[in-house]
C-alpha positions in Angstrom: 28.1 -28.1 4.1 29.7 -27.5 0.3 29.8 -24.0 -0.7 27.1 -22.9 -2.9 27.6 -21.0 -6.1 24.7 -18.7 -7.3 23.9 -16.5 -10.2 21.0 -14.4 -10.0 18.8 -13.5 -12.5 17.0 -9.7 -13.4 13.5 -11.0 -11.9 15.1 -12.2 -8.7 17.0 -9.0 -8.2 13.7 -7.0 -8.6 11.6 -9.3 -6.5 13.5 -8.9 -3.4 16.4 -6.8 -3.3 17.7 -8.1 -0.6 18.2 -11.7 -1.9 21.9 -11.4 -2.1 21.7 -11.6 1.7 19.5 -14.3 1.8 21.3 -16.4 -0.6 25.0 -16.0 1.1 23.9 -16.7 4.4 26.7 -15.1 5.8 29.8 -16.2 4.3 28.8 -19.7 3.3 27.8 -19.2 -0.1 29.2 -17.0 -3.8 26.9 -14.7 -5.2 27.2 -13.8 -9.5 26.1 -11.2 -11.1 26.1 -11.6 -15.0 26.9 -8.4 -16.5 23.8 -8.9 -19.1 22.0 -8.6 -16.2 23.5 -5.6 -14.7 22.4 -3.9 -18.5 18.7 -5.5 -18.3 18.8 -3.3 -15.0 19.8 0.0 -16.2 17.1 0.0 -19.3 14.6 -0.7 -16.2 15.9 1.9 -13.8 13.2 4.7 -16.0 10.5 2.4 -15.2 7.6 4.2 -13.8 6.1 1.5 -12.5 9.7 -0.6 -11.0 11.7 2.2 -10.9 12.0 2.2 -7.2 12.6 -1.2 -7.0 15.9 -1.5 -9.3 16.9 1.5 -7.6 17.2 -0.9 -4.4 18.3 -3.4 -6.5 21.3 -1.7 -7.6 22.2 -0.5 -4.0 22.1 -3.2 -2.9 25.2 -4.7 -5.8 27.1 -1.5 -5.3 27.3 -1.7 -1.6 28.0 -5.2 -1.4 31.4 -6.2 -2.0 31.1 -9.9 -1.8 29.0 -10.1 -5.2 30.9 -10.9 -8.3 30.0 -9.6 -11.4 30.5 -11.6 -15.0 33.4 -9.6 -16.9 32.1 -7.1 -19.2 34.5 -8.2 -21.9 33.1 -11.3 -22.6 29.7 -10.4 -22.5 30.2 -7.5 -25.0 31.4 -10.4 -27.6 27.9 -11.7 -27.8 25.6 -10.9 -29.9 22.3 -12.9 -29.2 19.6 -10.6 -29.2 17.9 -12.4 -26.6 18.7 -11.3 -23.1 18.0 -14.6 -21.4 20.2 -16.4 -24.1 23.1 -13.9 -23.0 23.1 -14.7 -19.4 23.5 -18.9 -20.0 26.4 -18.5 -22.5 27.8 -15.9 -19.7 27.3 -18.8 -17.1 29.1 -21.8 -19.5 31.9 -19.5 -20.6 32.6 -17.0 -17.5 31.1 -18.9 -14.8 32.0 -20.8 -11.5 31.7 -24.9 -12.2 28.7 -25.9 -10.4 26.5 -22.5 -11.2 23.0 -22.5 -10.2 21.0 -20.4 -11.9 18.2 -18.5 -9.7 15.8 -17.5 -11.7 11.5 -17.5 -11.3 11.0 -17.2 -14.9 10.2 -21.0 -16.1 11.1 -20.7 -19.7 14.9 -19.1 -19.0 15.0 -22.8 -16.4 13.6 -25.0 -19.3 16.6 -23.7 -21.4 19.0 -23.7 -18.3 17.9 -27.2 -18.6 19.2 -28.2 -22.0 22.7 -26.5 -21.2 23.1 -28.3 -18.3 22.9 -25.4 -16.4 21.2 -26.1 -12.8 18.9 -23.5 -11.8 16.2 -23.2 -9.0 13.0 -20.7 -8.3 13.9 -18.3 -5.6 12.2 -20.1 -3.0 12.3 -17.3 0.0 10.5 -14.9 -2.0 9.5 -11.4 -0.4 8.2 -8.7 -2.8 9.5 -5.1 -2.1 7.2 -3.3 0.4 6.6 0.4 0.7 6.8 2.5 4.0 3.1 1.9 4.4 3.3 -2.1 4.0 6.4 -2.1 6.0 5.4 -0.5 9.2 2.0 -2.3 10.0 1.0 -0.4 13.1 2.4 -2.7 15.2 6.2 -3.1 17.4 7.1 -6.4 18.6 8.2 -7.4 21.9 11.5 -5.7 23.2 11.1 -2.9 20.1 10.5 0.6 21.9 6.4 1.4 20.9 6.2 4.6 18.2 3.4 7.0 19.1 -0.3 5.4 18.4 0.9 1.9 18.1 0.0 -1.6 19.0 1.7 -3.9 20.7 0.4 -7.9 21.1 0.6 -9.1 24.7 -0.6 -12.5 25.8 -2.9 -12.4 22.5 -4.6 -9.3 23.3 -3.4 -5.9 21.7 -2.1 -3.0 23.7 -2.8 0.3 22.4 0.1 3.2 23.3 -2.4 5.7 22.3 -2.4 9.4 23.9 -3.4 8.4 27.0 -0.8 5.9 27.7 -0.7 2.4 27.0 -5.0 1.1 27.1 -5.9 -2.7 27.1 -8.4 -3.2 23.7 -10.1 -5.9 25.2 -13.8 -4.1 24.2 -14.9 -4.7 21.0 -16.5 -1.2 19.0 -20.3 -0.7 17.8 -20.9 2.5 15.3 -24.0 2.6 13.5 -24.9 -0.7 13.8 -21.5 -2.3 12.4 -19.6 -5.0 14.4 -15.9 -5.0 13.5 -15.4 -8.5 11.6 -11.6 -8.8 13.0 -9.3 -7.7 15.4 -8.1 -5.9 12.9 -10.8 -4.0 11.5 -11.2 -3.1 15.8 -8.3 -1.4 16.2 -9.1 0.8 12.8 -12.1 1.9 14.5 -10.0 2.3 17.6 -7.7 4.7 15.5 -10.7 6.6 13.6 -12.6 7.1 17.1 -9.7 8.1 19.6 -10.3 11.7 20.2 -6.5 12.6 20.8 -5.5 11.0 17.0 -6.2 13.8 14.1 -4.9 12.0 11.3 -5.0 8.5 10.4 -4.2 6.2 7.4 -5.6 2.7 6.7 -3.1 0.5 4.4 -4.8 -2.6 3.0 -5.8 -4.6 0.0 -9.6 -4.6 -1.8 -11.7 -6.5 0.5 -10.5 -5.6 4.3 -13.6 -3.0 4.6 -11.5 0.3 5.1 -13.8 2.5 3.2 -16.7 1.1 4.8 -15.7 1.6 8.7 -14.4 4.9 7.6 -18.0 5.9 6.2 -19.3 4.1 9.4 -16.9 6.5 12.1 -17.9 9.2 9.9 -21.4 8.6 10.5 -20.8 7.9 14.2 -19.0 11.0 14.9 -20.6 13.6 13.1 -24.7 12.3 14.3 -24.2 10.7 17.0 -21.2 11.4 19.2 -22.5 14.0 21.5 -20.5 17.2 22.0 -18.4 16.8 18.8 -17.0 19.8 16.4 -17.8 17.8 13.6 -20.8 19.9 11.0 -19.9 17.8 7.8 -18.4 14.7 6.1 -15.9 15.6 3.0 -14.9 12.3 0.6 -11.8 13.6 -1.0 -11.0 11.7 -4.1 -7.9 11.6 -6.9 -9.1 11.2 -10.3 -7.1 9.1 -12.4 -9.4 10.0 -15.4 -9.7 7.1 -18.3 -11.1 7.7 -21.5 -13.5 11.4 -21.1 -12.4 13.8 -18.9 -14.5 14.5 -16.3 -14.6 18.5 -17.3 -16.7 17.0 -20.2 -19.2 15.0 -18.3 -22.9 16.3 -17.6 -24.0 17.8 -14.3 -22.3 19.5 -11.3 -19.5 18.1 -9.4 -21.2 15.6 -7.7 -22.8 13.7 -10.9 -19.2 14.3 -12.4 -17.9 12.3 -9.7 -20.5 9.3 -9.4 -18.8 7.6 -11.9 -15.2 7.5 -9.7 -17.2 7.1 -6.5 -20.3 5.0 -6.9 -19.3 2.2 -4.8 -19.2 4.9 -2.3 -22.9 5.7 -2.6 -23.8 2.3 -2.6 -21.9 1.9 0.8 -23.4 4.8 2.6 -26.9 3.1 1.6 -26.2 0.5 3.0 -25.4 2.3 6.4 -28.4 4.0 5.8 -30.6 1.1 5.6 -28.5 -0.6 9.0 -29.4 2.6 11.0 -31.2 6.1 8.9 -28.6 8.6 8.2 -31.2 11.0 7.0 -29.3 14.1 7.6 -26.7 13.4 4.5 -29.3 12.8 2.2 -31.2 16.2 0.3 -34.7 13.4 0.5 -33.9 10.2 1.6 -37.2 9.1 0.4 -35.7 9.5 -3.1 -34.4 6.6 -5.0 -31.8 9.2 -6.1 -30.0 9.4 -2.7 -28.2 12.7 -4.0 -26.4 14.3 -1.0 -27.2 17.1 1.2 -23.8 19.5 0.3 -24.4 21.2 3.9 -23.7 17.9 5.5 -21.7 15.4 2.7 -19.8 16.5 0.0 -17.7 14.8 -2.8 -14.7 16.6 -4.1 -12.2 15.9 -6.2 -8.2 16.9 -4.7 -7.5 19.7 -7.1 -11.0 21.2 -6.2 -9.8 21.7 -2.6 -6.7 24.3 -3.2 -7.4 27.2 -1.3 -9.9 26.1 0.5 -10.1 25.8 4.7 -11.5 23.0 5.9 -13.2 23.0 9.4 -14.9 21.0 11.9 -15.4 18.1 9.2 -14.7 14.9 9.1 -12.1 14.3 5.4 -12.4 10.6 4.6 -9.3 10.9 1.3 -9.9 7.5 -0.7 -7.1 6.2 -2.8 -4.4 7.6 -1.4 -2.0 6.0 -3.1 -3.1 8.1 -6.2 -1.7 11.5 -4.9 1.7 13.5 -5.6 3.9 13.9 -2.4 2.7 17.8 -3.7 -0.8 17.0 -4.1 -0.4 15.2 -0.4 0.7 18.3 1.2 -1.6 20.7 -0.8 -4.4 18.9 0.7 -3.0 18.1 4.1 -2.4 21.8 4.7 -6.5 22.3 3.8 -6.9 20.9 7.0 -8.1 23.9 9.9 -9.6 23.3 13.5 -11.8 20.4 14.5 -10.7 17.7 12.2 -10.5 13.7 12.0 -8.9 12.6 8.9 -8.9 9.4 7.6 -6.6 8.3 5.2 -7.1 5.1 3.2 -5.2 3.3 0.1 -3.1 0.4 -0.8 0.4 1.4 -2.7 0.4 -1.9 -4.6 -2.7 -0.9 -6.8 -0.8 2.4 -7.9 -3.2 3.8 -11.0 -1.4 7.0 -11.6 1.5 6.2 -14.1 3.5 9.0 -12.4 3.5 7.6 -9.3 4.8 4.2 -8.0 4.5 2.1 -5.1 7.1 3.6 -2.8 6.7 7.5 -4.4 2.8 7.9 -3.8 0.9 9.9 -0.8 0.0 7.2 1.1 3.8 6.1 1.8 5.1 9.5 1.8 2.8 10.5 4.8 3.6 7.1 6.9 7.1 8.4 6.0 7.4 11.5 7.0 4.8 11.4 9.9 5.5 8.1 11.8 5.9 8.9 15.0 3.9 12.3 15.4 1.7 12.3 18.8 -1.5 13.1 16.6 -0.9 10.7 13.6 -1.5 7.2 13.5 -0.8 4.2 10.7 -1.8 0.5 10.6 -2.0 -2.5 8.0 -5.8 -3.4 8.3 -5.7 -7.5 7.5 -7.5 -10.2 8.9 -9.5 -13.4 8.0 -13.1 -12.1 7.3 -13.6 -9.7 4.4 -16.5 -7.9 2.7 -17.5 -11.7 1.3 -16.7 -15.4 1.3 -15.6 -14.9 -2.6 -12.9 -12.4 -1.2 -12.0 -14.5 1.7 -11.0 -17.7 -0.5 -9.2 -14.8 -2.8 -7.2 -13.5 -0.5 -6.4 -16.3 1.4 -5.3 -18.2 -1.9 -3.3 -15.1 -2.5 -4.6 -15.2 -6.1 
């Protein structure tokens, strides 16, 4: 097979750093840099929201010494002022004969197109992933099994939990709520296993992590006999837009129901599945306002100094925490508690934060492997609709 000769555009680069690779396939093929793009890079590398991306995009150019990169000096002689116009003169002048362009953006291919300059989508495309996309929850076959994983043997999954490795071939029941996947069954495995203190829950909208959490929490602080558990906390980041909550009427809890009322409307609907009267101050009220002895709402920066005990911490939106704020609240955490952790590092709301610098991935991180931790991607077919399913599965 003729040797290949590629030249990779900025979007490329930042879709999947490790598309170099990919492209070479070992030896067989040339890799280009042009050094317009190597600039576009280094105006991006402040980016809060891709920063961490071109970061792994320019490792992976430095460390690579197979890649060439367009001479500056040419480059510096041009004076278009726009970037994709740069890059195809650098490719006519500077280039290899037989260039292809790799580019996804369709307008830089149309005028590849009237230069005569070949050029092709990057067909084996595989967005960056974060610690918490990257490590699902599960090892495969051969890899040796991290503390509180799963492991897929003839179709069924194998937990390596505390006990040792369990069979889940049993499917849970909490409060009336059937797991919809396998998936969403080994969440509730994780949430429910006695020996587990702390887990997180990665996922997209529509997997029902917020609502099995709510369900476990229900389960083990009313029903689960001999538990230490006296009181559900929903711990929240506020990524205020528009007026600050300090502003808004009422006490904490009415300052919150704007951030959390798809919360509420949740726990009604447990409610109405199986009474959870206790949570409730009159759960004959239309009001449904929470009992504060049993269920409280509190935003993060309302938890410093406090010592949380015998509770069950459901911490929603992970994702839109500090590594500081992660800790500062972690270390709340006293005798007798389940924490649940949930969030999804690719709907990143706080513009100081990104998709790999965010709570969520700095706790898989750092605590992978712990005896009383455990992590997992919750996916699956079946989702809080059929709207959602044909959504997701068209990966809209």
């Amino acid at each position: 097979m003729a040797q290949k000769h590629f030249v990779l555009d900025t979007n490329v680069l930042i879709e999947n750093p490790k598309c170099i690779i990919a492209l070479r396939n070992g030896v067989e093929n040339q890799i280009y840099i042009p050094y317009t793009v190597l600039g576009e890079l280094d105006g991006l590398k402040k980016d809060p929201r891709i920063g961490h991306i071109v970061s792994q995009a320019v490792r992976a150019i430095l460390e690579d010494e197979a890649v060439n990169i367009f001479p500056p000096d040419f480059a510096e002689t041009l004076t278009d002022p726009v970037l994709d116009d740069r890059i195809l003169k650098e490719i006519l002048h500077v280039g290899p004969e037989e260039a292809t362009l790799i580019t996804n953006d369709r307008i830089l291919q149309i005028k590849a197109k009237c230069y005569g300059i070949p050029s092709e989508e990057y067909r084996d495309s595989d967005p960056f992933r974060s610690e918490s996309q990257r490590y699902t929850g599960f090892v495969e076959e051969g890899e040796e099994p991290v503390r509180n994983c799963f492991r897929w043997e003839n179709g069924t999954p194998i937990f390596h939990g505390p006990e040792g490795p369990k069979e889940i071939s049993y499917t849970h029941e909490i409060w009336g709520v059937k797991p919809r996947s396998v998936y969403q069954n080994l969440a509730l495995e994780l949430m429910l296993c006695e020996g587990i203190d702390l887990v997180s829950i990665q996922s997209e909208a529509g997997y029902g992590k917020t609502f099995l959490s709510l369900a476990a929490a229900l389960y083990l602080m009313l029903e689960r006999k001999d538990n230490p558990y006296r009181k559900i906390y929903l711990v929240k980041p506020v990524v205020e837009i528009g007026a600050k909550m300090g502003y808004l009427p009422g006490d904490i809890e009415e300052k919150m129901l704007p951030y959390i009322k798809y919360i509420q409307d949740l726990l009604i609907k447990l409610h109405d599945i199986r009474p959870a009267n206790r949570i409730f101050m009159d759960p004959t009220s239309d009001s449904f306002k929470f009992n504060p002895k049993k269920f409280e709402v509190q935003p993060v920066a309302f938890l410093r100094g406090m010592n949380i005990e015998n509770a069950v911490v459901i911490v929603d939106e992970m994702q839109n925490l500090s590594r500081g704020e992660t800790r500062a609240l972690l270390t709340r955490m006293g005798e007798g508690v389940k924490c649940i952790c949930l969030g999804d590092t690719r709907q990143v709301d706080n513009p100081y934060l990104n998709e790999s610098n965010n709570g969520l991935n700095w706790t898989v991180r750092k605590l992978k492997g712990y005896k009383n931790y455990a992590h997992m991607v919750l996916k699956g077919d079946r989702s809080r609709g059929p709207i959602t399913d044909i959504v997701l599965k068209s990966k809209l």
